[in-house]
N, C-alpha and C positions, 0 to 999 in steps of 0.2 A: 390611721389617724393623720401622718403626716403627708399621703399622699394628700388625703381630703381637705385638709388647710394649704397645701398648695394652689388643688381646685378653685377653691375659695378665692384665697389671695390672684392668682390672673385672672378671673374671671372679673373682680374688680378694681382691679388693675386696668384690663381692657376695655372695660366697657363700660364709659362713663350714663350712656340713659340707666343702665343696674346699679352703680355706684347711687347715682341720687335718689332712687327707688328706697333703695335698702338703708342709706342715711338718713331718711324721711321716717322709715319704718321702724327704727331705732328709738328714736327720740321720740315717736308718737305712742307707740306701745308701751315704753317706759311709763310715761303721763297719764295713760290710759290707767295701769297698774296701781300710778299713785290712787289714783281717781276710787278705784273699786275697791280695795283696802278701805281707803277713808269711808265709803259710802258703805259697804257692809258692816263696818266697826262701828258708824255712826248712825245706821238704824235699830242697831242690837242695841248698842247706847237709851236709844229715845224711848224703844220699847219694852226690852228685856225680855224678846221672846224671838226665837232662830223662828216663829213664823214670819216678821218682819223681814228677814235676810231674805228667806224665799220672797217673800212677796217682791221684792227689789228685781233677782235675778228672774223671776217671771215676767215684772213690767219689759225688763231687756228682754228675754227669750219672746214674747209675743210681740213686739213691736221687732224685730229682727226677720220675723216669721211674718208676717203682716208687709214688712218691706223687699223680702227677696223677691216675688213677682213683678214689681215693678220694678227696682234694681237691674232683674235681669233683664228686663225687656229694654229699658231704656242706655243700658251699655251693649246692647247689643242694636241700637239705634242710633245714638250720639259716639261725639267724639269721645272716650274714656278716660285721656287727661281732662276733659273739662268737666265731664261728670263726677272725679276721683277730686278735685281741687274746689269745685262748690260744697262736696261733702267734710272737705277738710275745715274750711270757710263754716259754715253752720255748725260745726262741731264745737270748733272753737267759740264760737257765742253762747251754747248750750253750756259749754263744761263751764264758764264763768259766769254761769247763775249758781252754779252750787254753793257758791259762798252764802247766799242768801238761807240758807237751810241749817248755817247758824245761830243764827238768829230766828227766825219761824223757823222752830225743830218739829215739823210735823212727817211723819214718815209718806201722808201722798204726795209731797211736795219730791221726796225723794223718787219714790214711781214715776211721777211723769220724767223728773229730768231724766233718770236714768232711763226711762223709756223712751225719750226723745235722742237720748247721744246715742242710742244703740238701734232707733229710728234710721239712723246716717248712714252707719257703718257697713253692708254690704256694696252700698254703691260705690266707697273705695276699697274693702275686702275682696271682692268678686272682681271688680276693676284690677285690681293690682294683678291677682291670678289670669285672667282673661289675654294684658299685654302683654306678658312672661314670654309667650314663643313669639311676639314680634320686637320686645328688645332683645331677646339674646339670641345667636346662632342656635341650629338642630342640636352642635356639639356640645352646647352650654346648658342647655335647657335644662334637659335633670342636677344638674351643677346647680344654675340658679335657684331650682326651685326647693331645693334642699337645703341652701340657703337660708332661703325666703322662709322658708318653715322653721330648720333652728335657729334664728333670729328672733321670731318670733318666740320663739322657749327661751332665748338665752335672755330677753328682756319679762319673761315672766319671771324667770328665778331673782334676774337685780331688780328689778320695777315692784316686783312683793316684796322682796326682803328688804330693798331701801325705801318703799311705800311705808313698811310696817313700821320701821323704827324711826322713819321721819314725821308721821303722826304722831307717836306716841312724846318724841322731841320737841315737833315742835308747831302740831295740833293740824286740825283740819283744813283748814285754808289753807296751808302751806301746798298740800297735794291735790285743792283744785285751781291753785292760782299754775302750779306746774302743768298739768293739762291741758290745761285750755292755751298755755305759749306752747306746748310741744303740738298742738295741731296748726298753727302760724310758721312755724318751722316745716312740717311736713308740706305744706301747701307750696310756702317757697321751693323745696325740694321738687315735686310736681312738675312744677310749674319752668321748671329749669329742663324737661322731655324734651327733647328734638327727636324728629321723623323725619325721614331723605323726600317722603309723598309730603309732610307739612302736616300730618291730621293722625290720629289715631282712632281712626273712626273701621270699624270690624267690614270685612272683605264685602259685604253686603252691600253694605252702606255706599262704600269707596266705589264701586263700581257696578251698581244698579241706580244710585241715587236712593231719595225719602220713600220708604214705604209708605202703600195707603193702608195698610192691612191695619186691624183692631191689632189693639195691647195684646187683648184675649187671644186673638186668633195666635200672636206669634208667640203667645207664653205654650198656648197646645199645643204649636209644634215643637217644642225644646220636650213635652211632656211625652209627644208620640215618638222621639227621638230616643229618649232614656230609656220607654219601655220596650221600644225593638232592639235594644243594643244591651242582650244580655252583663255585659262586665259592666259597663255603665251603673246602670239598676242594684246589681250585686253591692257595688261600693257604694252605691246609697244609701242600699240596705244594710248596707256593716255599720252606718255610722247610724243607724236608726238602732241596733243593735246594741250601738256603745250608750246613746243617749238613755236606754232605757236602764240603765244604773247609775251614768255619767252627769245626767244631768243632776242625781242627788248629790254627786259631789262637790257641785257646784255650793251648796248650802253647808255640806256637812264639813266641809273643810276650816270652816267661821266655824263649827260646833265643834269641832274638836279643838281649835287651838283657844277659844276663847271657854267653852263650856267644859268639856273635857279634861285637858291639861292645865286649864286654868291660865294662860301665858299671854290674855291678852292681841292686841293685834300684832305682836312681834311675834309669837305662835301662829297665828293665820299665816302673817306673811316667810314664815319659815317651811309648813306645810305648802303654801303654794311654791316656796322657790325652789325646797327640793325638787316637787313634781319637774318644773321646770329645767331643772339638772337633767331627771330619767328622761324627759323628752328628746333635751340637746342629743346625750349618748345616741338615745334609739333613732335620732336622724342620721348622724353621723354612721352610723352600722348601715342602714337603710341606704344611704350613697354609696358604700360599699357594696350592696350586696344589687343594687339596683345597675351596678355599670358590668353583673358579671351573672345575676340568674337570668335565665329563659321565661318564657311565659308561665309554663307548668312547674320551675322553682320559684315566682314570684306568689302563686297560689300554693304553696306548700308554707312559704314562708308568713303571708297574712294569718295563714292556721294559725302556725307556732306562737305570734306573737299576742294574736288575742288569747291564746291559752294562759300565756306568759302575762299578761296583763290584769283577767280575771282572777289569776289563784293570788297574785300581788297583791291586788286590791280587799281581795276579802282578810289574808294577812293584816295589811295595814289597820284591817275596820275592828282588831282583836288587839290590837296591841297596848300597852300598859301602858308605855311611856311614850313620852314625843320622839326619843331617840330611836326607839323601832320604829313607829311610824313614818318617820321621816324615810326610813332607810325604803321598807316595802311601798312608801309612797311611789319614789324614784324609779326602782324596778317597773313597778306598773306601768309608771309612765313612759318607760322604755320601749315596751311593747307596743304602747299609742303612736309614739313619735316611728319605729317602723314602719306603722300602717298608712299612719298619715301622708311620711312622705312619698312610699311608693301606689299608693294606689292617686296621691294628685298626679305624679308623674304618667298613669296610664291616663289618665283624664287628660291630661296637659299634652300626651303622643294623640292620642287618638277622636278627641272631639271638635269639630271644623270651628274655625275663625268666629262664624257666622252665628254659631249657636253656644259658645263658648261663655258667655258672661247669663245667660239663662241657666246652662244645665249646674255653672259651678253656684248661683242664688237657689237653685231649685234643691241641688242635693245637700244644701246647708239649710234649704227650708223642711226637710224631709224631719233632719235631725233634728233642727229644731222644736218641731212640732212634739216630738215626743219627749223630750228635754222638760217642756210646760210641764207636760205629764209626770214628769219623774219629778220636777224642783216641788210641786203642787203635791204631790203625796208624800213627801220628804218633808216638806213645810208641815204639812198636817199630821205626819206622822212624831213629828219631834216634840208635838203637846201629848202625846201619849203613848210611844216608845221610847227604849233605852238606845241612845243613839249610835251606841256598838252595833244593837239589833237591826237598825235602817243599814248601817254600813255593810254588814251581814250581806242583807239582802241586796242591795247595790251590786254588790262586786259580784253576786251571783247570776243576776242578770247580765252585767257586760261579758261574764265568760261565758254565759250559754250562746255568744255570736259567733266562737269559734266550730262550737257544732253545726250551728247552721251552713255554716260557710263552707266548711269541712264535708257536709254532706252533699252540698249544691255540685263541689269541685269533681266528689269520686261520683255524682252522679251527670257529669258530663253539661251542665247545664251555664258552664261560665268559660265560653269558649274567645279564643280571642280575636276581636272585633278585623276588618280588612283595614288594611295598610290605609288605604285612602276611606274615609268616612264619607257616607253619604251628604249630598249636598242639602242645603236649609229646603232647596226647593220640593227633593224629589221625598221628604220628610212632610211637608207641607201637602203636598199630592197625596200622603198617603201609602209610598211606594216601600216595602217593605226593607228590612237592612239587612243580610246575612249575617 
């Protein structure tokens, strides 16, 4: 632990383009936090029915999934700081119409907005992972991006927990007037990138000039890319895996702490922040175990964790009180936060400059898609099961991914990709990848 917070601290110490990344990503995700706390507390409000919540986080999950194809294509075209700071710019206009959904409390009012701020968000999500190996050294890399991930977790656990109790303090607008300045802040941050070439524009770009080629054509070849690069696909697949329990979570988390326990959105936002806690942990273990296993203990280790992460969760979906829950929330989330961080790290070693803000839009649209799938029958299922019984089944789906992946591994079929990844071109030809 104390080597890993030293990691931390020089890396941003040294390296001030990560320093303003990461301070950007701070305050933006806080806001963000505020934002979905209020707006799932504030659709359960209008209608009094957890299929409202789902319908929220489905407007976000398909409008996210609708946006990664082009996300990807166009950071893998444009400059990435100025695609990452228009997204931030638009963000910030969108979240400051939610105040108006005080006033007209109607719940599609909430869909579109919420389907429009999450419209934005891979073109700086994907952006941000994409320049990762060109602002930090090779040596930093897995350092940053481990970061970049419990950071992310450590502003879910404060951004829910002071979301929840600062609505319920001191009401709604509070937490979308907070958002929509924390992406004014993030943009400033951005926008403060220096490059030694002047551009952040991906190796393609930089030194072939504008493509003429369609959208289309260069979205299939990120597509032909994934599926000849077995490890690739696999980590697509794990998180296609996760989504198909993961995404109920997404809804059943508002049902337990609001329906369930009874506690309100300071219960939501206590269930989300624990998870946020197990994530921190499991990144922190994850940079430990990432600077020190092989290829073949890196796939032993995605097992253990998805194992460790489904039996948690079905735990948590049984529990009486909030105080268990909370606890097997955290575990679970331990398990996610390993997987997470080490398999973006093979993504982040092994996938070229050129295709790199496609395959990371593509393998968050994978997940996506099936997310719909789960939030949409989690939705529907909460007007006529017992909501233990969805959570049940939830956590039983995310742990059947460890089998999957467990079998892929001893049957030899996730082998690890060559040192140097094939080039955007000889993917586009057609040309096959070892």
């Amino acid at each position: 632990m104390v080597a890993s917070s030293q990691d931390f601290w020089n890396l941003l110490r040294r390296n001030s383009n990560y320093r303003y990344v990461w301070l950007g990503q701070i305050v933006s995700e806080i806001g963000d936090h505020f934002n979905s706390i209020a707006v799932l507390s504030l659709a359960l409000h209008i209608s009094g029915s957890g299929l409202a919540v789902g319908g929220v986080m489905i407007a976000r999950t398909i409008t996210l999934f609708l946006a990664g194809p082009v996300a990807g294509v166009l950071l893998d075209r444009m400059d990435r700081r100025k695609v990452m700071l228009l997204s931030d710019v638009f963000r910030a206009v969108v979240a400051s119409f939610f105040v108006v959904t005080l006033t007209y409390r109607e719940t599609w009012l909430l869909y579109v907005l919420s389907g429009l701020l999450m419209f934005a968000s891979p073109f700086f999500t994907s952006g941000r992972m994409a320049i990762l190996p060109k602002i930090t050294t090779p040596e930093e890399l897995h350092t940053a991006n481990t970061l970049t991930q419990t950071t992310q977790w450590l502003t879910l656990t404060f951004g829910t927990m002071l979301g929840g109790m600062s609505t319920m303090q001191f009401g709604f607008e509070w937490a979308f007037v907070i958002n929509a300045l924390s992406f004014v802040f993030s943009a400033w941050a951005i926008w403060k990138l220096r490059s030694p070439s002047g551009h952040f524009l991906p190796e393609r770009k930089a030194e072939a000039g504008p493509s003429r080629r369609s959208y289309w054509h260069d979205y299939v070849a990120s597509l032909r890319y994934i599926s000849s690069t077995p490890l690739v696909l696999a980590i697509g697949l794990s998180g296609v895996g996760w989504a198909s329990g993961g995404g109920a979570a997404q809804i059943l988390f508002t049902l337990y702490g609001e329906v369930v326990f009874q506690g309100g959105a300071a219960a939501v936002g206590l269930i989300w922040g624990f998870a946020g806690v197990g994530l921190v942990i499991g990144g922190i273990i994850a940079h430990r175990l990432g600077q020190r296993l092989d290829f073949a203990g890196y796939k032993h280790a995605i097992t253990a964790a998805f194992v460790l992460h489904g039996g948690a969760y079905i735990l948590f979906s049984q529990m009486r009180t909030i105080a268990g829950a909370i606890v097997f929330i955290a575990l679970s989330r331990v398990g996610m936060g390993i997987n997470n961080v080490l398999n973006r790290t093979m993504l982040l070693n092994h996938v070229p400059d050129a295709l790199r803000g496609r395959v990371f839009t593509t393998v968050d649209v994978m997940r996506d898609a099936v997310m719909v799938l789960s939030l949409a029958a989690a939705g529907v299922a909460s007007k006529h099961m017992e909501i233990r019984q969805i959570g049940l089944i939830a956590g039983c789906l995310s742990a059947s991914t460890a089998v999957f992946w467990a079998a892929a591994n001893v049957a030899g079929w996730i082998p690890e990709p060559p040192s140097e990844p094939a080039a955007e071109e000889e993917m586009s030809a057609g040309a096959p990848v070892a």
